[in-house]
VMD Tcl script that draws the C-alpha trace (Angstrom):
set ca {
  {41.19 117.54 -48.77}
  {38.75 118.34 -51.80}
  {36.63 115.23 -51.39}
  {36.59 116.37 -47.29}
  {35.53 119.67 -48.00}
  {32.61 118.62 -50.63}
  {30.93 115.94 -48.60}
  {31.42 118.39 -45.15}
  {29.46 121.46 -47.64}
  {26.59 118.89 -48.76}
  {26.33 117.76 -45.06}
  {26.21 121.29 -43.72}
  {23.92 123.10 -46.37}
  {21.34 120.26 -47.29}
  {21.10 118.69 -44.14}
  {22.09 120.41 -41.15}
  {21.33 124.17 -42.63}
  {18.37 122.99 -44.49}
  {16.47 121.40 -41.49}
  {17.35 124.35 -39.19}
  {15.86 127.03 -41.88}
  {12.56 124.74 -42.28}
  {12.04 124.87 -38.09}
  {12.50 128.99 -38.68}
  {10.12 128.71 -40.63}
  {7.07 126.77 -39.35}
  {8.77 124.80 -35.91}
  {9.25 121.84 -37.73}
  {12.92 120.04 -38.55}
  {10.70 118.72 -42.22}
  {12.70 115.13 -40.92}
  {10.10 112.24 -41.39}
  {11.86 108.85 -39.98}
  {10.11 105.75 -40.87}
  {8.79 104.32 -38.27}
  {9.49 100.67 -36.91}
  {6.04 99.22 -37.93}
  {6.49 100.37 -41.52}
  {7.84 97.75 -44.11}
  {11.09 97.47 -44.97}
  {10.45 98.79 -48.46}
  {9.95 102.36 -46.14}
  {13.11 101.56 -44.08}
  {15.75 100.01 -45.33}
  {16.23 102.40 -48.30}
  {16.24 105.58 -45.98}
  {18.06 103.99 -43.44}
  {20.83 102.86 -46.18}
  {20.66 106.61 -47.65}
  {21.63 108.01 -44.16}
  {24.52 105.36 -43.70}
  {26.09 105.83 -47.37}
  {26.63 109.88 -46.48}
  {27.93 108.46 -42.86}
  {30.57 105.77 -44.40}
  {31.14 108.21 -46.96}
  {32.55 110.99 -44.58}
  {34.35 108.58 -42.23}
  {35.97 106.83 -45.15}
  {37.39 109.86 -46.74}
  {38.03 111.50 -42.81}
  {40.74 108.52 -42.24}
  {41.36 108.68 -45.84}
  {42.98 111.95 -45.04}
  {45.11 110.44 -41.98}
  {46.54 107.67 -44.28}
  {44.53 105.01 -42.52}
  {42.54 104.20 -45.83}
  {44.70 102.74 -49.20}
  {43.80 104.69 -51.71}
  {43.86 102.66 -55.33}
  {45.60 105.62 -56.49}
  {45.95 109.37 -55.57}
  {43.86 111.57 -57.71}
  {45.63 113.70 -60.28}
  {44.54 117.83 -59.74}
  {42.80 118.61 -62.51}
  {40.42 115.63 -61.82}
  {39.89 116.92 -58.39}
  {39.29 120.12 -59.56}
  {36.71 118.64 -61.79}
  {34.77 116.95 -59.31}
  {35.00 119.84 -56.92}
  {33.29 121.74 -59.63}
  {30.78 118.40 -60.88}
  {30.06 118.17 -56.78}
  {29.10 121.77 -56.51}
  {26.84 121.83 -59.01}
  {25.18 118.93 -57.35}
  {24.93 121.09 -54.25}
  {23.77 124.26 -55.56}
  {21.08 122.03 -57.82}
  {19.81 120.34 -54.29}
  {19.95 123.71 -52.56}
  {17.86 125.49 -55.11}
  {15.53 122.60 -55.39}
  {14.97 122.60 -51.56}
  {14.48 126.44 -51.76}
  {11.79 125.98 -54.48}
  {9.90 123.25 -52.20}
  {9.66 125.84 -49.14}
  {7.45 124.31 -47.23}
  {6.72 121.11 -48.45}
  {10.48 120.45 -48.40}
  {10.92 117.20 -46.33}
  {13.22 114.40 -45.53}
  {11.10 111.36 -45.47}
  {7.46 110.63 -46.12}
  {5.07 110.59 -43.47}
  {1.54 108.87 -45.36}
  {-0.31 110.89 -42.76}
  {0.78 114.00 -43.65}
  {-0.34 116.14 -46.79}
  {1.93 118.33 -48.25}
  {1.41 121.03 -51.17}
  {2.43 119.43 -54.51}
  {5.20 121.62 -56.02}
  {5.42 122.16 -59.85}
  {7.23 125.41 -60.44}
  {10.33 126.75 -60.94}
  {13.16 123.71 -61.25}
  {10.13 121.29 -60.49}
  {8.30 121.97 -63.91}
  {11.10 120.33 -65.54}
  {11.99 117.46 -63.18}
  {9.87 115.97 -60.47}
  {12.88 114.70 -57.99}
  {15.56 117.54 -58.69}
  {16.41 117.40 -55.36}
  {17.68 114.18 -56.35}
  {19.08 115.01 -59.42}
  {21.71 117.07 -57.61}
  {22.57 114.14 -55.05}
  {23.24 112.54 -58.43}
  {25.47 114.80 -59.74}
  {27.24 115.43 -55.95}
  {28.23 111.66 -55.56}
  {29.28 111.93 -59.20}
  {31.62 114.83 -58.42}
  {33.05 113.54 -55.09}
  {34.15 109.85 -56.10}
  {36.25 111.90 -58.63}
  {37.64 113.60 -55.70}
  {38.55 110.11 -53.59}
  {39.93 106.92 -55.08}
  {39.11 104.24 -52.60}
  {36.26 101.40 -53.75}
  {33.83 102.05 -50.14}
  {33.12 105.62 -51.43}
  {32.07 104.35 -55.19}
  {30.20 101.61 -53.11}
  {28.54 104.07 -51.42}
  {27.35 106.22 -54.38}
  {26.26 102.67 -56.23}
  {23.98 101.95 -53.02}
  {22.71 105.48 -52.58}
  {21.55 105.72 -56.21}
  {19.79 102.68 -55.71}
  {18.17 103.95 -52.50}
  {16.73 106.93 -54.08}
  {15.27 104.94 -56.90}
  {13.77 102.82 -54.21}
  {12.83 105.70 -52.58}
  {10.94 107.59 -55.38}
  {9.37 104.51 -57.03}
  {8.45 102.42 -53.89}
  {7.51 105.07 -51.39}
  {7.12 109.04 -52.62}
  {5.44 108.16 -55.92}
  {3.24 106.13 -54.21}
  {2.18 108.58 -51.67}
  {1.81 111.42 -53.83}
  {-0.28 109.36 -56.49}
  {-2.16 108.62 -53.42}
  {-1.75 112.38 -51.85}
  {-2.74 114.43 -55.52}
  {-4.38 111.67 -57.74}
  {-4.62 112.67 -61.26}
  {-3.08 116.33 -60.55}
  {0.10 113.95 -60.04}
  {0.04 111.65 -62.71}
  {-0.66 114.52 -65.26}
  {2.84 115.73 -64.00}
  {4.44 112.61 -64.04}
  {3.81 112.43 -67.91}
  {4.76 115.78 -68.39}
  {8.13 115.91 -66.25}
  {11.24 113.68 -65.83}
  {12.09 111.94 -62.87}
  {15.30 113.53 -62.41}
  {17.02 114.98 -65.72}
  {15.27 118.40 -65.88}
  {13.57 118.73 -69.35}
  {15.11 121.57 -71.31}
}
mol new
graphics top color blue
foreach p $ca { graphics top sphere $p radius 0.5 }
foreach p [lrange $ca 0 end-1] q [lrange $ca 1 end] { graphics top cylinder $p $q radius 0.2 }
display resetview
């Protein structure tokens, strides 16, 4: 029920509560889909993003019902652990996304300007948003023993990495020019500097 609970709290606050606090804010959802003309370098990793929280839920959903074999049922304490790990994931990704405020988005749109954020938890890692999906799949696949849900943190990790190097990098060196890649040398991708 741990894993359930974790991946249903993600869902809920980054997502779902996220999106609606950005439209009370300025009338916008902050969701950018690629659109169908784009290349598949600006498709296929969001699309597979979306999909790996979707399997992941329905996976540990009839997990619950005894429908999925587990490899082997997760001792307590190492539940516990990843409860704790996959909170801190979500409360990282929640503060990041409060530190963005406006600029906050899911998806680029290379039309669209946004305001280049650098303080707070973002002048110590560029993508901590990120960083706490790291440390939330981390947590939850030591809430859930079943191979699809590791599968799907494998393929997620390697959809952000696409998704920062191919796409937002891109844009943003694009977007802020030097401002950008003064910050790039001075900031981690993900691992906040201490």
């Amino acid at each position: 029920m741990i894993s359930l609970v974790l991946i249903s709290a993600f869902i809920l606050l980054a997502v779902v509560a996220r999106s609606f606090v950005q439209y009370k804010r300025n009338g916008d959802f902050g969701i950018r889909a690629a659109s169908l003309s784009a290349p598949m370098i600006e498709i296929l990793p969001g699309t597979m993003f979306v999909i790996t929280f979707c399997l992941a839920f329905g996976v540990i959903l009839i997990g619950y019902f005894g429908k999925v074999p587990l490899l082997f049922v997760v001792p307590l304490p190492f539940q516990a652990l990843g409860l704790a790990v996959g909170t801190c994931g979500i409360l990282v990704t929640l503060l990041s996304q409060i530190q963005m405020g406006d600029s906050w988005r899911i998806g680029v749109d290379q039309k669209e300007t946004t305001t280049l954020i650098t303080h707070g938890i973002y002048a110590r890692s560029r993508n901590p948003i990120y960083f706490g999906i790291y440390i939330f799949w981390l947590g939850l696949c030591f809430t859930f023993a079943h191979l699809l849900l590791w599968a799907c943190a494998l393929i997620c990790w390697i959809c952000i990495e696409l998704i920062v190097r191919k796409i937002e990098e891109p844009y943003l060196i694009e977007v802020h020019g030097d401002v950008f890649q003064k910050y790039m040398r001075e900031t981690n991708r993900y691992i906040p500097k201490l």
